[in-house]
C-alpha positions in Angstrom: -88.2 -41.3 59.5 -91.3 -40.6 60.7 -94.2 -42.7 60.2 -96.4 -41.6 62.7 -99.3 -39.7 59.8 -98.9 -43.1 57.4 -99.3 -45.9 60.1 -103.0 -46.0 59.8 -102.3 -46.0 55.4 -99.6 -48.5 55.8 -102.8 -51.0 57.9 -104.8 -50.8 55.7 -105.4 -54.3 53.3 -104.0 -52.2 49.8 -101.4 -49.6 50.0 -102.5 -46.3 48.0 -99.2 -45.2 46.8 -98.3 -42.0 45.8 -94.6 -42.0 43.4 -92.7 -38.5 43.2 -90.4 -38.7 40.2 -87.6 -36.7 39.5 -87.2 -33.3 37.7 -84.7 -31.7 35.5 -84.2 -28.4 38.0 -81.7 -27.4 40.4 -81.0 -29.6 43.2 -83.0 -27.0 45.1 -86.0 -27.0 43.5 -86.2 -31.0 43.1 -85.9 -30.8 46.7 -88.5 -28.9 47.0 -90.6 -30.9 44.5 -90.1 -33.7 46.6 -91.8 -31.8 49.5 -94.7 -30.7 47.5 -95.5 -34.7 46.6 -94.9 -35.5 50.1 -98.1 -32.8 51.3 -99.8 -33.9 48.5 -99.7 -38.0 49.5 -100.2 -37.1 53.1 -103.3 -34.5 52.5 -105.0 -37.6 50.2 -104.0 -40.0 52.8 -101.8 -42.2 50.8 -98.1 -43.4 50.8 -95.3 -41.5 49.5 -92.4 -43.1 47.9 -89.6 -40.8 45.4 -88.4 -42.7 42.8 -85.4 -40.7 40.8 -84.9 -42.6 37.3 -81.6 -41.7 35.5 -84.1 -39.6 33.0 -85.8 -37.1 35.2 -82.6 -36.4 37.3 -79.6 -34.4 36.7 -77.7 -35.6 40.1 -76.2 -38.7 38.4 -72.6 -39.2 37.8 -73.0 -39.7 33.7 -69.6 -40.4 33.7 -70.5 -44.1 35.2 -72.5 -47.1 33.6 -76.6 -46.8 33.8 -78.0 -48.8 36.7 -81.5 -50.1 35.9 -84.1 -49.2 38.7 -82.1 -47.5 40.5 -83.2 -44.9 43.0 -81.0 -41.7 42.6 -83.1 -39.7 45.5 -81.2 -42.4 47.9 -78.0 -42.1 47.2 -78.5 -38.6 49.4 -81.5 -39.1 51.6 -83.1 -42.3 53.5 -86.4 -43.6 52.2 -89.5 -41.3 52.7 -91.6 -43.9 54.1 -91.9 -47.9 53.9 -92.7 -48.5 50.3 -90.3 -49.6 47.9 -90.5 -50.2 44.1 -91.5 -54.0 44.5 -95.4 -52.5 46.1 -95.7 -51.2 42.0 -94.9 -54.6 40.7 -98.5 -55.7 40.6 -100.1 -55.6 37.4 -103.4 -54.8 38.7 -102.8 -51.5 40.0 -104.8 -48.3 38.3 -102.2 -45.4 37.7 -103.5 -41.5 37.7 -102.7 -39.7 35.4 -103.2 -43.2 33.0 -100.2 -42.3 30.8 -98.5 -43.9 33.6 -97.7 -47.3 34.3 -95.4 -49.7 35.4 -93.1 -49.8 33.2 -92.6 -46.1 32.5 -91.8 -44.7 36.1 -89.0 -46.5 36.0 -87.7 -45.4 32.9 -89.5 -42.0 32.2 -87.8 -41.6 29.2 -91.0 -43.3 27.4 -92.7 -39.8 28.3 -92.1 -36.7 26.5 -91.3 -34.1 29.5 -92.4 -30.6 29.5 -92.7 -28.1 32.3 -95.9 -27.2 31.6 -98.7 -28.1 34.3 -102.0 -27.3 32.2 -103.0 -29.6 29.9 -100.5 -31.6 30.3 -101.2 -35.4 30.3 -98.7 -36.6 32.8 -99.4 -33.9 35.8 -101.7 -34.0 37.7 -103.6 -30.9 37.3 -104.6 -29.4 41.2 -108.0 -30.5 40.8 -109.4 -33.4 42.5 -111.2 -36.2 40.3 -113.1 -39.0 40.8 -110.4 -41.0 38.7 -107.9 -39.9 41.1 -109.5 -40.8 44.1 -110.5 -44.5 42.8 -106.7 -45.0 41.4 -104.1 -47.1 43.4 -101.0 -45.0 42.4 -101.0 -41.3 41.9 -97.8 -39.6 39.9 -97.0 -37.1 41.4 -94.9 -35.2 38.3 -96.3 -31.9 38.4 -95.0 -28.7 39.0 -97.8 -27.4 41.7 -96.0 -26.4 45.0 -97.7 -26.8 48.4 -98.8 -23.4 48.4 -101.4 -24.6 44.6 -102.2 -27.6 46.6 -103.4 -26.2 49.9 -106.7 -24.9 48.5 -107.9 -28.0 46.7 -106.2 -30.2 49.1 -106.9 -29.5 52.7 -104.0 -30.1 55.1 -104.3 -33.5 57.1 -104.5 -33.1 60.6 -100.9 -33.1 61.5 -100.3 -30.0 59.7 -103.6 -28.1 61.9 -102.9 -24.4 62.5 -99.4 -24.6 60.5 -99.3 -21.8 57.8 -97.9 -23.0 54.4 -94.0 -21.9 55.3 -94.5 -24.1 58.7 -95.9 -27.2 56.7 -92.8 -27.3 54.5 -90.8 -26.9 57.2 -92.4 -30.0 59.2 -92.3 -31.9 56.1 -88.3 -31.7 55.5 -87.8 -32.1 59.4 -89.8 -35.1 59.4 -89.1 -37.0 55.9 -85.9 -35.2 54.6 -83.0 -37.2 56.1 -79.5 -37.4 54.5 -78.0 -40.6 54.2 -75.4 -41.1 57.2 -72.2 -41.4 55.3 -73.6 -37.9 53.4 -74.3 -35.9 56.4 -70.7 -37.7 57.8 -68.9 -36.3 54.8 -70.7 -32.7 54.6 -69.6 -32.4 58.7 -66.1 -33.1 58.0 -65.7 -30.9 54.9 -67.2 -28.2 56.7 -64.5 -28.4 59.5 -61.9 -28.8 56.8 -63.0 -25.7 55.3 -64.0 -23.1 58.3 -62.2 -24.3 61.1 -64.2 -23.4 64.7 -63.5 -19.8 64.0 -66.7 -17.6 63.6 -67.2 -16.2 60.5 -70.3 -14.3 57.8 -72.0 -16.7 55.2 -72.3 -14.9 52.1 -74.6 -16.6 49.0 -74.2 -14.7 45.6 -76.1 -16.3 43.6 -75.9 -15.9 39.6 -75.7 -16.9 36.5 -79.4 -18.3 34.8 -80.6 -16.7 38.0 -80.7 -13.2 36.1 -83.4 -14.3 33.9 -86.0 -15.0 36.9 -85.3 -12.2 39.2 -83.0 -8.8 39.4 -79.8 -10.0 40.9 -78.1 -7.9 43.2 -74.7 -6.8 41.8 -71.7 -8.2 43.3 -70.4 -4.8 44.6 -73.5 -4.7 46.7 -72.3 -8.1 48.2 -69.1 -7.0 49.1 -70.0 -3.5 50.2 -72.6 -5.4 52.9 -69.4 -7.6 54.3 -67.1 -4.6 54.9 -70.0 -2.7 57.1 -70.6 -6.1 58.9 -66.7 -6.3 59.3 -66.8 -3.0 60.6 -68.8 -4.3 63.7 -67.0 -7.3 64.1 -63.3 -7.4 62.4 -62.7 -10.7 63.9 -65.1 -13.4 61.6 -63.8 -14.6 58.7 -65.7 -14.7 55.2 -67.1 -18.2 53.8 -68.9 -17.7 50.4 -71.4 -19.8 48.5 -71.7 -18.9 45.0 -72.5 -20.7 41.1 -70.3 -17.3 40.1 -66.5 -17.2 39.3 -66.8 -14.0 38.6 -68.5 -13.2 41.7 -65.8 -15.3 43.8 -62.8 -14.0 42.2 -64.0 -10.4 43.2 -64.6 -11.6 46.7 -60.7 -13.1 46.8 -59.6 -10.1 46.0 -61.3 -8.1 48.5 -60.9 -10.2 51.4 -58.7 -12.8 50.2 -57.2 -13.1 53.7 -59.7 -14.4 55.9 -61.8 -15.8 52.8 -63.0 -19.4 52.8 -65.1 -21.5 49.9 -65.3 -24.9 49.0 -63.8 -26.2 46.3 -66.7 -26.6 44.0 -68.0 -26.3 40.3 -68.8 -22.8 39.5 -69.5 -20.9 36.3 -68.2 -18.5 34.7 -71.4 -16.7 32.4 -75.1 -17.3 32.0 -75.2 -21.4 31.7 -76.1 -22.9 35.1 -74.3 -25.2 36.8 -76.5 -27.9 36.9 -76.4 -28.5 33.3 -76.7 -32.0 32.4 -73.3 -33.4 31.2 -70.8 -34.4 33.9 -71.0 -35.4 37.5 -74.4 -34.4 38.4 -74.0 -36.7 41.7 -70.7 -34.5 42.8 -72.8 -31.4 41.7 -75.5 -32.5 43.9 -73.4 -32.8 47.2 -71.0 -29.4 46.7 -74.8 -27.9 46.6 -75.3 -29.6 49.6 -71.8 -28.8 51.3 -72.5 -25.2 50.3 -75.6 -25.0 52.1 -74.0 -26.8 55.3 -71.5 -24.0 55.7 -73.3 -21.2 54.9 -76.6 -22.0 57.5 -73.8 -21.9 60.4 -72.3 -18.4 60.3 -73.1 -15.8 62.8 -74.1 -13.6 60.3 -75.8 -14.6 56.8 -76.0 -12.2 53.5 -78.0 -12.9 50.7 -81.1 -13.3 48.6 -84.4 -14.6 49.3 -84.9 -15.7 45.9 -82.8 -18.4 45.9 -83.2 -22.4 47.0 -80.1 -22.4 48.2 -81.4 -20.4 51.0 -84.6 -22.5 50.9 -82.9 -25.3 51.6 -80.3 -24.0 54.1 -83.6 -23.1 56.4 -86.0 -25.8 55.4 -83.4 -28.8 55.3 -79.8 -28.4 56.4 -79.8 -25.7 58.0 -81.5 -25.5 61.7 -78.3 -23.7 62.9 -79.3 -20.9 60.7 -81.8 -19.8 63.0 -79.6 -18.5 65.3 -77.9 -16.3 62.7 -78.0 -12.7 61.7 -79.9 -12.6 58.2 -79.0 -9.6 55.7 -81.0 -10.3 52.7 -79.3 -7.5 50.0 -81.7 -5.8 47.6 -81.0 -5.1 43.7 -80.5 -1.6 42.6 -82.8 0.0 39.9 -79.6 -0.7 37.4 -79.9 -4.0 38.5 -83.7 -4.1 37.8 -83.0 -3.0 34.3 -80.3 -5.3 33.6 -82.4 -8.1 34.3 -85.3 -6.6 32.6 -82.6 -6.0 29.2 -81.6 -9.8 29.6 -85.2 -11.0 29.6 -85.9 -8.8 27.0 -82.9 -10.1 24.3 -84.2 -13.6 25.2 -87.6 -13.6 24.2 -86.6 -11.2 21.1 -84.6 -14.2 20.1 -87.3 -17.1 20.7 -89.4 -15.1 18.6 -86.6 -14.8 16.3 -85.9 -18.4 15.6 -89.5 -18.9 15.5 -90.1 -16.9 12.9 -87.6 -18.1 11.0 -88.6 -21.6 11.5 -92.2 -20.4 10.0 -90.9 -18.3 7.0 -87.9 -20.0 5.5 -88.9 -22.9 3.3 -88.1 -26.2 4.7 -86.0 -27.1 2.0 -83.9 -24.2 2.6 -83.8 -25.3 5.8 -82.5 -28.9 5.1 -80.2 -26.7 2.3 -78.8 -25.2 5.3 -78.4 -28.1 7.9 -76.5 -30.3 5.1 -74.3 -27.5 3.9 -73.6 -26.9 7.7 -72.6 -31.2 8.1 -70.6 -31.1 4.7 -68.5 -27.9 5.7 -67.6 -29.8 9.3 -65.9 -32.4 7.6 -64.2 -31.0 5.0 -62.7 -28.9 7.8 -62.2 -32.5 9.9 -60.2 -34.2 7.5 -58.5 -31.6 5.8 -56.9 -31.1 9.2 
């Protein structure tokens, strides 16, 4: 860890803390939420410290007993910095926003969460107030990314001359660090996997993805492999992807000198990282994904995705020595996406409309005919 841009903060007679909570995204983007709090506590000169609650964060195993106060962001990576939980014990400390306190960041359930950033109570809102600058503890729950912050928030001197892509890349080299035993186990799953032999990284990534940007069709994918196998028929073929669909197509087009992991995938529109099951296992096969796919000789993909984010920003320093091949979507692939984004929002509208226009009685009429005809059918079984 480096500790270097917080000594002076850490010598000084009161510790001005900055907490990063958790937040119900991918394990990508959390990552990168973390990044954005760290910039933010170093460009107002205070001390970081991530604090995942069981609330805020899909990577828990929900299979397993709650554990109170306990910090999910370190069952992956080492601390940020020196603070712990015990320096927001003290009862006289002034929180920013105020709906914050002591109680509630460590068990964030107590606060309604939305994704919004304006207006919204809890976030912090890119602005700098004087409430902000007098407070002892800033939460840091918001949704603004380092590239919101820079303009409000000038970059500390360690970050001089760095453009916004360099800053984020600092920041994960210097404060990212996966625990030992993680990094251990992603090494030895990667050998397990790939052998020594070289081989192309290909990342297809799907599923809710449509509904944010055109995704390439698989074909496309494939179609890029056979002209970089044309160059060099000896590498093999590792693939990352959230798609069975996409990875079934792959086997049968190179199932010979295919390799994967043996991780969750899906096999329509819901994303993996829904939040039922083993989010902790979820957490590291995203992980062991990203490992795998930084070290090929040659990497095809998107740019779109934090898979690749994190495979350059995080894990992946090998992946600057590789070939990248970033694959474009057709225009049927832009209209796809646009059609998918265009049933959704009809049917938003649609339930709200109905929620505005049927009576609420009928409503209720409905819910309890629905609860009465479920078990009738239960124990007439």
């Amino acid at each position: 860890m480096v500790d270097a841009d917080i000594a002076d903060i850490n010598r000084s007679a009161k510790k001005r803390l900055v907490l990063i909570t958790g937040y119900p995204v991918g394990f990508g983007a959390v990552i990168y939420h973390v990044i954005n709090g760290i910039y933010y506590s170093l460009a107002t000169g205070r001390v970081p410290f991530v604090f995942w609650d069981r609330h805020r964060c899909l990577y828990v195993n929900r299979c397993m007993p709650p554990l109170p106060e306990h910090n999910y962001f370190e069952d992956f990576f080492e601390p940020v910095s020196s603070a712990r939980l015990s320096d927001f014990s003290d009862r006289s400390l002034v929180y920013y926003p105020s709906v914050w306190n002591r109680s509630n960041i460590v068990d964030t359930s107590q606060i309604p969460f939305s994704y919004e950033v304006k207006n919204n109570a809890e976030c912090i809102q890119g602005i700098p107030t004087s409430d902000e600058a007098l407070s002892d503890v800033v939460v840091f729950s918001s949704r603004l990314s380092v590239y919101d912050l820079i303009a409000q928030y000038p970059p500390p001197p360690c970050f001089v001359n760095l453009n916004p892509t360099e800053i984020i890349r600092k920041i994960s080299h210097d404060y990212l660090r996966l625990r030992r035993s993680v990094a251990e186990g992603l090494e030895a799953r990667h050998w397990a996997c790939v052998g020594s032999e070289p081989y192309i990284s290909v990342h297809i990534r799907a599923t809710d993805k449509v509904m944010e940007f055109p995704v390439p069709n698989t074909s496309r994918f494939l179609n890029t492999i056979r002209t970089v196998l044309q160059r060099n028929p000896r590498l093999n073929v590792f693939i990352a992807t959230d798609s069975l669909g996409a990875l079934s197509a792959a086997k049968s087009a190179f199932s010979d000198r295919l390799r994967c992991h043996d991780v969750e995938r899906s096999a329509d529109a819901n994303p993996v990282h829904a939040p039922n099951g083993n989010g902790y296992r979820r957490a590291l096969e995203f992980l062991q994904d990203c490992y795998s796919a930084a070290r090929g000789a040659v990497f095809i993909g998107t740019p779109h995705s934090a898979l690749v984010w994190v495979m350059r920003d995080v894990v992946g320093e090998a992946m600057l020595k590789s070939e990248l091949i970033f694959v474009s979507p057709s225009f049927a692939d832009i209209l796809a996406h646009k059609k998918v984004v265009l049933v959704d929002r009809a049917e938003k509208v649609g339930k709200f409309l109905l929620r505005r226009l049927l009576p609420k009685h009928f409503v209720t009429f409905i819910k309890s005919y629905r609860a009465r005809t479920r078990c009738f059918a239960y124990f007439s079984r």
